[in-house]
ROMAR-614799 format. One record per residue (C-alpha): residue in one letter; z negated, y, x negated. Coordinates in steps of 0.2 Angstrom, whole numbers, plus 2048, in hexadecimal, padded with zeros to 3 digits. Example, Ala and Ser with C-alpha at 12.3 -4.5 7.8 and 13.67 -1.06 7.14 Angstrom:
REM ROMAR-614799
+----+-----+-----+-----+
| aa |  pz |  py |  px |
+----+-----+-----+-----+
|  A | 7D9 | 7EA | 7C2 |
|  S | 7DC | 7FB | 7BC |
+----+-----+-----+-----+
This chain:
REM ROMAR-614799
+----+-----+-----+-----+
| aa |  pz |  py |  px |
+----+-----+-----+-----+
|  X | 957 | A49 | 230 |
|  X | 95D | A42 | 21E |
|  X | 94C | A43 | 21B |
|  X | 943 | A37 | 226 |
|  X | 952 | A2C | 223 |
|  X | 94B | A1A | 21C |
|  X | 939 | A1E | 223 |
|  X | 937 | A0E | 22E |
|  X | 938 | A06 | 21C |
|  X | 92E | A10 | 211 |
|  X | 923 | A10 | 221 |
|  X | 91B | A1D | 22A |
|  X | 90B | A24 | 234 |
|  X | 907 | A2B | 246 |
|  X | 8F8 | A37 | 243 |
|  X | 8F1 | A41 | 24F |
|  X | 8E8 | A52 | 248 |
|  X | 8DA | A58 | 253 |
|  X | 8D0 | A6B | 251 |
|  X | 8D6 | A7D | 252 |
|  X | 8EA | A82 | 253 |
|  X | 8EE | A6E | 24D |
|  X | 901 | A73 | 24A |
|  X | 8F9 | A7D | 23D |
|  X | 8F6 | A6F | 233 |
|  X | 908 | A67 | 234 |
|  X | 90D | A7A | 22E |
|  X | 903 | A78 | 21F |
|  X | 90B | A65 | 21C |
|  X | 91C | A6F | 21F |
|  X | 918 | A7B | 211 |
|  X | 912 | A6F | 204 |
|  X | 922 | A63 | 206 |
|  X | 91A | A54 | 211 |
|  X | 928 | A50 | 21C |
|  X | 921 | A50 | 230 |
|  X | 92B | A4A | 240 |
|  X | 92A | A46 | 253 |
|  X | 91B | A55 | 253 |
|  X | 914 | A54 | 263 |
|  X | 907 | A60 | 26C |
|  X | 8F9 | A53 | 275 |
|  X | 8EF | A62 | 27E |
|  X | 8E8 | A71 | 276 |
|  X | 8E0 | A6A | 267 |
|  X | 8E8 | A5B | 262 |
|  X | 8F9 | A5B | 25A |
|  X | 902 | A49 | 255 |
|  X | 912 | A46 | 24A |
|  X | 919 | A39 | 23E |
|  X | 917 | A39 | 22A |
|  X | 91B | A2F | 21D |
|  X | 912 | A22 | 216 |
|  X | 914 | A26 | 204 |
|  X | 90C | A3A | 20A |
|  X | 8FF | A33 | 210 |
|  X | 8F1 | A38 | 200 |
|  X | 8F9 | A4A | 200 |
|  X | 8F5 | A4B | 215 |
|  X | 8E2 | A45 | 212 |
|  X | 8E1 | A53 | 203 |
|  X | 8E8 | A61 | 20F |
|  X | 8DA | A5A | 21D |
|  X | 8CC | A5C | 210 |
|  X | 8D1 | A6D | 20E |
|  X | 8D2 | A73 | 220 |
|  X | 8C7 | A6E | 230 |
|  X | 8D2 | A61 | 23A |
|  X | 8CD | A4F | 240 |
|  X | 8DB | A44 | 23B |
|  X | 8DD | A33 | 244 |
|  X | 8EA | A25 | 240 |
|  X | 8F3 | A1F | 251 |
|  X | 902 | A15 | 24C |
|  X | 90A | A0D | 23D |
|  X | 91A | A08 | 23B |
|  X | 926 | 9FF | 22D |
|  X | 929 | 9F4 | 226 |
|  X | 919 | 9F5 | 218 |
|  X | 90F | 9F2 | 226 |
|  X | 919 | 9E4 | 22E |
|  X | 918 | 9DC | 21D |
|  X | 904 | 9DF | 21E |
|  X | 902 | 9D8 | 22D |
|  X | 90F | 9CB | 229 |
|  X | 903 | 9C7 | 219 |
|  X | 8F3 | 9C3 | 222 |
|  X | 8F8 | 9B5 | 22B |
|  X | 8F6 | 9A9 | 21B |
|  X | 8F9 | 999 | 226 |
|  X | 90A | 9A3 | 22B |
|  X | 910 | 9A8 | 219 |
|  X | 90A | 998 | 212 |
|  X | 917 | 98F | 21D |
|  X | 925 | 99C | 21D |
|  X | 924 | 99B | 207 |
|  X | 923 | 986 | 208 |
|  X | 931 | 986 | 214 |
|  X | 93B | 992 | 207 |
|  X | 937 | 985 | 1F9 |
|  X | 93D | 978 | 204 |
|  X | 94E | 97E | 207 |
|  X | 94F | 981 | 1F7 |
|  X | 94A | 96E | 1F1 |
|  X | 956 | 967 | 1FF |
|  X | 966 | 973 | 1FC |
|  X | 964 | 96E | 1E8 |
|  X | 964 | 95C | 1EB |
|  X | 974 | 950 | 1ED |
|  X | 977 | 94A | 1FF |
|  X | 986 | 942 | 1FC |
|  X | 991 | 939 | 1F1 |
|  X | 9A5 | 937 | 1F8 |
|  X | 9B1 | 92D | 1EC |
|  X | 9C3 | 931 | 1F7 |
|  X | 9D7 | 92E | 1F0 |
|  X | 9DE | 919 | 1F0 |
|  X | 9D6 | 910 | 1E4 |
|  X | 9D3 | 8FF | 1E5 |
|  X | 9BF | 8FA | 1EB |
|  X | 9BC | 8F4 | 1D9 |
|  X | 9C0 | 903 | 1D3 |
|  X | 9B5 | 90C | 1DD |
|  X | 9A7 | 902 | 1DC |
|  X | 9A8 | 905 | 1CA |
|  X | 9A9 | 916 | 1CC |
|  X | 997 | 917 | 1D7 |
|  X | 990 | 90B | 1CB |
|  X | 994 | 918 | 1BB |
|  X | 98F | 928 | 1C6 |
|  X | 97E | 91F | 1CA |
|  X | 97D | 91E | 1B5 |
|  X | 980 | 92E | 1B2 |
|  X | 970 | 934 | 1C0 |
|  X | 97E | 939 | 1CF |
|  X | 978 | 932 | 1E0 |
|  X | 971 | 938 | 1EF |
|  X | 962 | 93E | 1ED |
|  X | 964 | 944 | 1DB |
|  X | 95E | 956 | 1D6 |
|  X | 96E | 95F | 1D0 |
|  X | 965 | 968 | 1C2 |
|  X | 964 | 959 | 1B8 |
|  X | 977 | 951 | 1BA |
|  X | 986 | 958 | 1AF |
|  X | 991 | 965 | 1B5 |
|  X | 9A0 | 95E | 1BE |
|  X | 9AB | 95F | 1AF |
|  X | 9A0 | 951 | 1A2 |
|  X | 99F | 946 | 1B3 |
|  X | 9B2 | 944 | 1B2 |
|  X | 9B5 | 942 | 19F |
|  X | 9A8 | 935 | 1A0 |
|  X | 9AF | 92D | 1AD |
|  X | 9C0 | 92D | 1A7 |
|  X | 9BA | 926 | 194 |
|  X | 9AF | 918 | 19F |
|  X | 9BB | 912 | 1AB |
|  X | 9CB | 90F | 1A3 |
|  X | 9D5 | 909 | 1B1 |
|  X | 9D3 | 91D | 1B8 |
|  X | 9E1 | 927 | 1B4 |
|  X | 9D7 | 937 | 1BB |
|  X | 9CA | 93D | 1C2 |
|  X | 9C5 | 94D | 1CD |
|  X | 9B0 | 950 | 1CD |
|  X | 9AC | 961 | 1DA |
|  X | 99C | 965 | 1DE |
|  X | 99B | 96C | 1F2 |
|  X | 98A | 970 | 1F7 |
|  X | 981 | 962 | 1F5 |
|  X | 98E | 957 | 1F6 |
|  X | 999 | 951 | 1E7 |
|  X | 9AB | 94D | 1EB |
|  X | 9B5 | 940 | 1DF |
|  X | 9C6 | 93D | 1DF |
|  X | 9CF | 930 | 1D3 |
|  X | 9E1 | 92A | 1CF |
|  X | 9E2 | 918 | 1CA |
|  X | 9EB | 916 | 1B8 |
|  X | 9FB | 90D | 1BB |
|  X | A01 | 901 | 1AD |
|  X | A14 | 902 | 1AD |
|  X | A19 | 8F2 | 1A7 |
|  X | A29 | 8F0 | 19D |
|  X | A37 | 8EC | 1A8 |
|  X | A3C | 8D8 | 1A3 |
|  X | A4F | 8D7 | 1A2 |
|  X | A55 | 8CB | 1AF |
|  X | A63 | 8BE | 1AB |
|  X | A6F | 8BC | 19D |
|  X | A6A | 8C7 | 190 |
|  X | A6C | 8CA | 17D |
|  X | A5D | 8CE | 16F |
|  X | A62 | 8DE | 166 |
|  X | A5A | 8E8 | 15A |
|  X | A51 | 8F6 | 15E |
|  X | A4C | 8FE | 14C |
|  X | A54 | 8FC | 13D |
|  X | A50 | 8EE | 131 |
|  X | A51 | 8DF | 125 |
|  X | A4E | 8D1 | 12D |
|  X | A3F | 8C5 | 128 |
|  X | A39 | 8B7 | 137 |
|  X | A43 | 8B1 | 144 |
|  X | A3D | 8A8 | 153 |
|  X | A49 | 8A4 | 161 |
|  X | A43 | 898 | 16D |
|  X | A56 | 89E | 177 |
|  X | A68 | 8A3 | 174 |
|  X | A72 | 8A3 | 164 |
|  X | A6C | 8AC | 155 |
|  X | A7A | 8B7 | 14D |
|  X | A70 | 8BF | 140 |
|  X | A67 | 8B7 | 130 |
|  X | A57 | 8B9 | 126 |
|  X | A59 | 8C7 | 11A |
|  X | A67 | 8CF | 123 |
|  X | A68 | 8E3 | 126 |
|  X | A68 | 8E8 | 137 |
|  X | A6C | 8F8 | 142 |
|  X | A64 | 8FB | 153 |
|  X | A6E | 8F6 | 162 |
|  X | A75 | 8E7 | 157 |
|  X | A75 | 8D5 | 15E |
|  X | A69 | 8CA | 158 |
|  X | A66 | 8BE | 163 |
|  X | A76 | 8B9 | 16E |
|  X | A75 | 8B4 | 181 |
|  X | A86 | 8AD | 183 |
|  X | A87 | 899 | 17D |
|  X | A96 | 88F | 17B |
|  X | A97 | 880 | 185 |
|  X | AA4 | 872 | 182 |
|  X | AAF | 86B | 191 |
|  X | AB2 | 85A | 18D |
|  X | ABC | 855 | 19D |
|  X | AC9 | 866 | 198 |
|  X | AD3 | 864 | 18C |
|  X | AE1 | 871 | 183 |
|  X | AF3 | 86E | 17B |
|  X | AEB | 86D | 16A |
|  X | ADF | 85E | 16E |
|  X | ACE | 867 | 16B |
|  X | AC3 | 86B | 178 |
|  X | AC1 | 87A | 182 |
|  X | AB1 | 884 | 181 |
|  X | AA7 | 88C | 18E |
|  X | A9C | 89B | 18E |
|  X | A8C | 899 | 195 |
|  X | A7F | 8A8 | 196 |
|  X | A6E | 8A5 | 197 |
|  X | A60 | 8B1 | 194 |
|  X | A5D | 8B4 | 180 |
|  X | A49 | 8B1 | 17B |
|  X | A41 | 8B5 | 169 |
|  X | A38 | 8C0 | 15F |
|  X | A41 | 8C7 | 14F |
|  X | A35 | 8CD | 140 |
|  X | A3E | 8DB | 135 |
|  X | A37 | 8E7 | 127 |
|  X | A39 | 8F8 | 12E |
|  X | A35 | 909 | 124 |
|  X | A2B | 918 | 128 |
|  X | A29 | 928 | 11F |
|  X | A16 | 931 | 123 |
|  X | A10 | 940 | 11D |
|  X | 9FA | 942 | 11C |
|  X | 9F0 | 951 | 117 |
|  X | 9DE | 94D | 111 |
|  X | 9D2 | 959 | 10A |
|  X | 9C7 | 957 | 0F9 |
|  X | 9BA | 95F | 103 |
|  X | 9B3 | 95C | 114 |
|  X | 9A3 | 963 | 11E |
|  X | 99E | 95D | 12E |
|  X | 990 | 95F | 138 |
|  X | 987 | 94C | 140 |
|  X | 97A | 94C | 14F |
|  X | 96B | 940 | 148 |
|  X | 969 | 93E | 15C |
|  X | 957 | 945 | 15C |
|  X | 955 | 953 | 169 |
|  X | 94B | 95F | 176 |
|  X | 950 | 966 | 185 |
|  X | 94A | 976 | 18B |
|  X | 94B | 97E | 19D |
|  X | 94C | 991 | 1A2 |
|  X | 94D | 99A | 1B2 |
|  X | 959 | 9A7 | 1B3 |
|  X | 95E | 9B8 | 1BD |
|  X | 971 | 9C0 | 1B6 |
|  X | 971 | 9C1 | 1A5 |
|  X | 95C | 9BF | 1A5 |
|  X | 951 | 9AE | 1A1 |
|  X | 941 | 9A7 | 19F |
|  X | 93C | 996 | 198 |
|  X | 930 | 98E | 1A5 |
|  X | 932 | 97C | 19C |
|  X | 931 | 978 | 18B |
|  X | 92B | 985 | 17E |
|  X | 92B | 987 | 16D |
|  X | 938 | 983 | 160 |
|  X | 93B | 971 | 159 |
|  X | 93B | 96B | 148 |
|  X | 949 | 96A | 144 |
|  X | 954 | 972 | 134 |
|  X | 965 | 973 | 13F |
|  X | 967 | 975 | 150 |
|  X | 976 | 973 | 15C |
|  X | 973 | 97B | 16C |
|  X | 97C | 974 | 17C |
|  X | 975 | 97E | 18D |
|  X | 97A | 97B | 19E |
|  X | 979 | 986 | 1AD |
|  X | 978 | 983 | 1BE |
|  X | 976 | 98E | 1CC |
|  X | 967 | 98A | 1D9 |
|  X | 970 | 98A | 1EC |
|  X | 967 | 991 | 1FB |
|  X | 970 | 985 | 209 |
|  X | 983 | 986 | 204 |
|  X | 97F | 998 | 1FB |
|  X | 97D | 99B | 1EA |
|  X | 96E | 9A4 | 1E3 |
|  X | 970 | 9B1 | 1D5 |
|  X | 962 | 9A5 | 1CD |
|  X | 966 | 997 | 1C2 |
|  X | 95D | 989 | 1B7 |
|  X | 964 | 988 | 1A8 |
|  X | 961 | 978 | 19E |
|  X | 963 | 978 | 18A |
|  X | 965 | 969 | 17E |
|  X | 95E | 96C | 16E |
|  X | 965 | 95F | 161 |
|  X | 961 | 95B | 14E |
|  X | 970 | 95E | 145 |
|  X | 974 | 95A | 132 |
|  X | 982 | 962 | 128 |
|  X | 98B | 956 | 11C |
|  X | 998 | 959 | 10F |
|  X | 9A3 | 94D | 108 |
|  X | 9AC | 950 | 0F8 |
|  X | 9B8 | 944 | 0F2 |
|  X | 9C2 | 940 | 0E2 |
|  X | 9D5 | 942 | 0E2 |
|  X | 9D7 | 92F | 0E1 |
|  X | 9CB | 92E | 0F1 |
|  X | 9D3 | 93B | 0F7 |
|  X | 9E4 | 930 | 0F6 |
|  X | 9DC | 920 | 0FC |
|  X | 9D5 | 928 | 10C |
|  X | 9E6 | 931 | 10E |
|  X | 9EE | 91F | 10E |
|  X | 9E0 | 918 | 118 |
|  X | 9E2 | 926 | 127 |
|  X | 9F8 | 926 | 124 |
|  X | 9F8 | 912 | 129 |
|  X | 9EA | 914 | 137 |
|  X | 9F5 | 921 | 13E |
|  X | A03 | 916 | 13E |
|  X | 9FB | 906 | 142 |
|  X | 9F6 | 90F | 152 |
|  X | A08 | 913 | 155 |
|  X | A11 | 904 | 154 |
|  X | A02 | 8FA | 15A |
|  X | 9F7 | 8EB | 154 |
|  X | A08 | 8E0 | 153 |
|  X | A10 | 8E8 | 144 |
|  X | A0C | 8E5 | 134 |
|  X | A0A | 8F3 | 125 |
|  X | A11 | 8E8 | 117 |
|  X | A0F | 8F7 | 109 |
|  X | A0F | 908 | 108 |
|  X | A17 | 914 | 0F8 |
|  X | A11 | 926 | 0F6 |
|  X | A22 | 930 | 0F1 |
|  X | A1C | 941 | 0F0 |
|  X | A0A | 944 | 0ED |
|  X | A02 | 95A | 0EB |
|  X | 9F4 | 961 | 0E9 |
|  X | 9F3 | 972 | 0F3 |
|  X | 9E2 | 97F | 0F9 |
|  X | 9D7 | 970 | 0F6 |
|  X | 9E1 | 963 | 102 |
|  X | 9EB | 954 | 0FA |
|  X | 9FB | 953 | 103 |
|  X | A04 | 940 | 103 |
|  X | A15 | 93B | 108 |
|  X | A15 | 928 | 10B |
|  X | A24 | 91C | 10F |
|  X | A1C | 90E | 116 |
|  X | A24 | 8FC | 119 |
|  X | A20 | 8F2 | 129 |
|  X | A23 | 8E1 | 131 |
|  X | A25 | 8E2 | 144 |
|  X | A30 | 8DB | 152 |
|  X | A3D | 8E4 | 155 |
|  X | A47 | 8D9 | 164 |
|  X | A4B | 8E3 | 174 |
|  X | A55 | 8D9 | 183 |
|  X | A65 | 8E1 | 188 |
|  X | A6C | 8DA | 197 |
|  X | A7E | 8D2 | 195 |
|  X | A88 | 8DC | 1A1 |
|  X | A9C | 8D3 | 1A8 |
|  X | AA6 | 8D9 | 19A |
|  X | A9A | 8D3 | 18D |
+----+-----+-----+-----+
């Protein structure tokens, strides 16, 4: 039985034997390992039975020797389904065009959905990017960035994002975006004072309201009163024992900005020698068709001229409906690369170590402050990197509101 299992696929034959003792002949097919089933006795000369497609050479060889007519009655499997399949070309030629078909249609976007709250604006900046960067319906999906690039473009090109979420579903892409929430300051309401919020010597002082209680040049610790909300106003129609008037305090809500030189120590590391790698934005792209771990180019051969190459490939998966094939088109970005060393002098060295220390700091306090000087108190010179210790003076507002509560 195991041995005319799978037959219907390797496909099989019906012949009928016709001459003298026909069984005979299956005996013989028997003996020489041809594997024969379903033997049927017709009439007195004529024997049918079932054998394998694949024994068929080894059954004509076996009638050559002996004296039997051999005739072919059925044939079944799948070999000869796929014969008769084949000939009708009109039939194949449509079945393989409607294959490609489904193919072109399950690999193309249908649909672009942009969900969460966001404001229309936003959204219609949103389309307007993804219709730069190639995604919109009818876009072929081989030639978009994966999922991951969309979003750390769009979150680089739309500032007002906070984040974005790019999925790929079929041959719909999902988008989902949280809109960047500028938490403003909280303004203190009412009476309030002008403290200090760093520690400083004072420079500038502008107050457009309250009392000042500090002057230029003065030393000042955070949380000390600058400016003062409380006012003194005098009563005229009151009077007290000792003839002078009677004052009475009047708060109101202290305005100013207060300039003081503030102090910051920073430490910067910079290297004598630096090699980096710079893409001269000259490139090729080259596409393969791939099976596992298997691929093929089937667009753009040979090698480009170029002395260094940074290699950046893609792969995406070809989809079959809403199944993924184990075939993929991988997409490789070949791009000119030139290598660049930089070797600097211990004095450059310094410079750029000074130049990088107040960048860094600038972008810390913000583009209000100022960075007045800058003294290098320790300087080393350790496994080729020039190590700087930097205090660093700066002029910058220092007033913060502090509401004046009852006891004040």
């Amino acid at each position: 039985m195991k041995q005319i299992q799978g037959s219907f696929i390797r496909g099989f034959v019906t012949i009928v034997v016709s001459g003298h003792m026909p069984e005979m002949f299956f005996q013989e097919c028997v003996r020489r390992g041809i594997t024969v089933w379903n033997i049927k006795r017709e009439n007195k000369k004529t024997c049918s039975g079932n054998v394998k497609l694949s024994d068929l050479r080894e059954v004509k060889r076996i009638r050559r020797e002996f004296q039997y007519k051999i005739s072919f009655r059925e044939r079944k499997g799948f070999p000869f389904l796929f014969s008769r399949f084949f000939r009708r070309k009109e039939f194949v030629l449509s079945f393989i065009a409607s294959i490609f078909f489904i193919l072109f249609m399950s690999n193309i976007i249908w649909k672009v959905e942009i969900t969460g709250e966001l404001p229309k604006e936003i959204e219609e900046k949103i389309s307007k990017q993804l219709n730069e960067y190639g995604v919109h319906p009818g876009a072929w999906i081989f030639t978009l960035d994966p999922p991951g690039k969309i979003q750390q473009k769009l979150t680089e090109d739309i500032p007002e994002l906070l984040w974005v979420g790019v999925h790929q579903k079929g041959t719909t892409y999902h988008l989902e975006g949280v809109e960047k929430i500028v938490v403003k300051e909280d303004k203190v309401e009412g009476p309030r004072n002008i403290v200090a919020a760093k520690k400083g010597v004072i420079k500038r002082m502008y107050v457009s309201k309250g009392l000042p209680i500090v002057s230029i040049n003065d030393y000042v610790e955070p949380g000390k009163v600058l400016v003062s909300g409380i006012l003194n106003e005098v009563d005229n129609n009151a009077g007290n024992e000792d003839g002078k008037d009677k004052k009475k305090p009047v708060k109101v809500a202290a305005e100013g900005e207060i300039i003081a030189s503030t102090w910051y120590e920073v430490d910067v590391t910079i290297p004598l020698k630096k090699n980096y790698e710079l893409l001269t934005g000259k490139k090729e792209k080259k596409y393969f068709l791939g099976f596992n771990n298997f691929t093929f180019p089937v667009w753009g051969f040979g090698k480009p001229e170029f002395e260094a190459i940074h290699y950046d490939s893609n792969q995406t998966p070809i989809k079959f409906l809403r199944w993924e094939l184990p075939i993929f088109i991988k997409e490789t970005t070949l791009s000119e690369k030139q290598y660049h060393e930089i070797v600097r002098t211990h004095e450059e060295a310094v410079e750029a170590g000074i130049k990088q220390a107040k960048e860094e700091l600038q972008l810390q306090l913000g583009p209000e402050a100022k960075i007045v000087s800058e003294k290098i108190l320790h300087e080393s010179v350790e496994n080729g990197k020039v190590k700087l210790y930097l205090y660093m003076t700066v002029e910058e507002n220092i007033a913060k509101a502090q509401p004046i509560t009852q006891g004040d």
